[in-house]
N, C-alpha and C positions, 0 to 999 in steps of 0.2 A: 881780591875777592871779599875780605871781611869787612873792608873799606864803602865796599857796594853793599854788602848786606848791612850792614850797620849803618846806613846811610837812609838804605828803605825802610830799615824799622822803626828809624829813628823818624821819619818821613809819618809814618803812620799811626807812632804813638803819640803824637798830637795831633789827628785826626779827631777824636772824639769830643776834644776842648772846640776845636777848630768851628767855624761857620759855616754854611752850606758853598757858597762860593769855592774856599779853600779845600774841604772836602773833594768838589768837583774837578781842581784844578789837582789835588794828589792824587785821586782816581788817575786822573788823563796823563799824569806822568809816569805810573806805575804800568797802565794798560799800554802807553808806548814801548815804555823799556822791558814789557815782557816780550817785544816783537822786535829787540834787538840784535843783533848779527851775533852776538858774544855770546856762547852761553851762559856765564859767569851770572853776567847783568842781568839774563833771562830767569836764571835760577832765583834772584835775589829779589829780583819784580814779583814773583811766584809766591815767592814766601811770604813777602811782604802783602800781596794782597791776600791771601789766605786770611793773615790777620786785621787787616782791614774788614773783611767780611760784606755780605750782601750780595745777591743773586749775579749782579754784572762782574762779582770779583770773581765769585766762585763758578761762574762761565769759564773765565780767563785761566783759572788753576786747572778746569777738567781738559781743557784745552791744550793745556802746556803738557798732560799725561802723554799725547802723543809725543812729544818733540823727546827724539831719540839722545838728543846731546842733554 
């Protein structure tokens, strides 16, 4: 679990040096694996886009309020 979380934040705090390209492509990795079967990985996508920030991440976080796991 801390493995996963520390992976996505670690994923996102080089998002803001990062290019728009790159940007787009840790969007699309984060937006996947909040739709992942594990909770864990869901949790850890969540958090990480949180801190990524911006209207499509924070879709994704009100989103994940429902999911009971």
């Amino acid at each position: 679990m801390w493995l996963e979380c520390g992976l996505s934040l670690l994923l996102v705090a080089g998002v803001p040096q990062a290019g728009k390209r790159e940007q787009k492509e840790a969007f699309e990795a984060l937006a996947l694996q909040a739709k992942d079967r594990e909770p864990e990985r869901r949790r850890s996508a969540v958090r990480a886009l949180a801190v990524f920030g911006g209207a499509q991440a924070w879709e994704l976080v009100l989103a994940a309020l429902a999911d009971p796991e």
